[in-house]
C-alpha positions as CSV (number, residue, x, y, z in Angstrom):
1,X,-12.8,-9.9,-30.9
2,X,-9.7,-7.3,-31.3
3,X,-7.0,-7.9,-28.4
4,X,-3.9,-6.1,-27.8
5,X,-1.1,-6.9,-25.4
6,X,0.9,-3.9,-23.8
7,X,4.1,-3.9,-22.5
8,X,3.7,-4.8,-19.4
9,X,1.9,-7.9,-20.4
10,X,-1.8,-6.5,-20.2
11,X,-4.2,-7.8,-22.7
12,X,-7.0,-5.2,-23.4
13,X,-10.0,-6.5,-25.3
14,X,-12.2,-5.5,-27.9
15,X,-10.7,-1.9,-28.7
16,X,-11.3,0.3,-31.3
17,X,-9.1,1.9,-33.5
18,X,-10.3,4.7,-35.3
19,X,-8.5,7.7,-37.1
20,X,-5.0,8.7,-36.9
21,X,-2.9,10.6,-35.2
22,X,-2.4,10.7,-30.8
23,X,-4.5,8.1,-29.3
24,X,-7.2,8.7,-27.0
25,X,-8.3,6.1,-24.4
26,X,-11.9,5.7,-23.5
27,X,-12.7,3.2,-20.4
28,X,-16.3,1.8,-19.7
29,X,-17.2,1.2,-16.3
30,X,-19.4,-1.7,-15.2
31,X,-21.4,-3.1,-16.3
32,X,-21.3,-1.1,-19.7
33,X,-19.4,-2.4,-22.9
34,X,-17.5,-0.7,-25.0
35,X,-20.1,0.1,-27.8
36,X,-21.6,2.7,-25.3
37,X,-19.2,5.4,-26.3
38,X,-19.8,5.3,-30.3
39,X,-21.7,8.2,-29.7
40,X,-19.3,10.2,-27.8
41,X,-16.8,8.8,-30.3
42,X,-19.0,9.8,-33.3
43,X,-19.1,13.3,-32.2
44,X,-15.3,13.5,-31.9
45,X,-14.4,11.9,-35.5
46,X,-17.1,12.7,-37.7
């Protein structure tokens, strides 16, 4: 599982990092995982 630790010392789990370029943050709510926005994600960088 991919982790990453920003600078105020929050770890964010299981991201995705597609493309280049300006990120983009996509959150989930609960009870929903990440995978659910593949398809949004699909249509943006196809």
């Amino acid at each position: 599982m991919s982790t990453i630790t920003v600078k105020d010392g929050t770890e964010i789990y299981y991201y995705k990092d597609w493309g280049t370029g300006q990120p983009l943050f996509f959150h989930h709510g609960w009870p929903l995982s990440g995978d659910d926005r593949d398809a949004c994600l699909f249509f943006l960088w196809p």
